[in-house]
C-alpha angles and dihedrals in degrees: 000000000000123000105239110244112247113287092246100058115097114242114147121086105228092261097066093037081061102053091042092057099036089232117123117248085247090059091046087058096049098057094051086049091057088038103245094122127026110191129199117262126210115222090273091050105250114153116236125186135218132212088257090048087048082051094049084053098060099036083058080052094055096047095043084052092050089055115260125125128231096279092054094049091046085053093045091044084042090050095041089054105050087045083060091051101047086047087059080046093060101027084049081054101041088058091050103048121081121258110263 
């Protein structure tokens, strides 16, 4: 058996990263026009989609079910991004510093 790519590598045409997260290809366009999703693409640019690009899909479904627009979704993704950096900030730190 295969070892699976990072989950980070783009690997789905937009096709099949549309079937996996149940979201039309239009819809995929439209949120990397807006922003919300930035896909890989290969020399002849042609998008291709990770695992964490197929997530962050569904986590914009979720948001937009729960009833917020586009420009919700892209401030709750912003803000949900920066709280995961700043967490690799303080757990970074937390390695560095001596035990108490």
């Amino acid at each position: 058996m295969g070892t699976r790519p990072p989950p980070d590598r783009g690997v789905y045409g937009i096709s099949v990263a549309a079937d996996l997260s149940g979201v039309g290809e239009q819809s995929l366009r439209a949120y990397e026009r807006e922003g919300l999703v930035s896909p890989a693409r290969t020399k002849g640019g042609t998008r291709r989609y990770s695992e964490d690009d197929i997530d962050r899909v569904a986590r914009i479904t979720d948001l937009l079910a729960a009833g917020l627009n586009l420009a919700g979704v892209s401030l709750v993704l912003d803000l949900e991004d920066e709280n995961t950096r700043l967490r690799g900030q303080i757990d970074g730190r937390r390695g560095t510093m001596p035990a108490p």
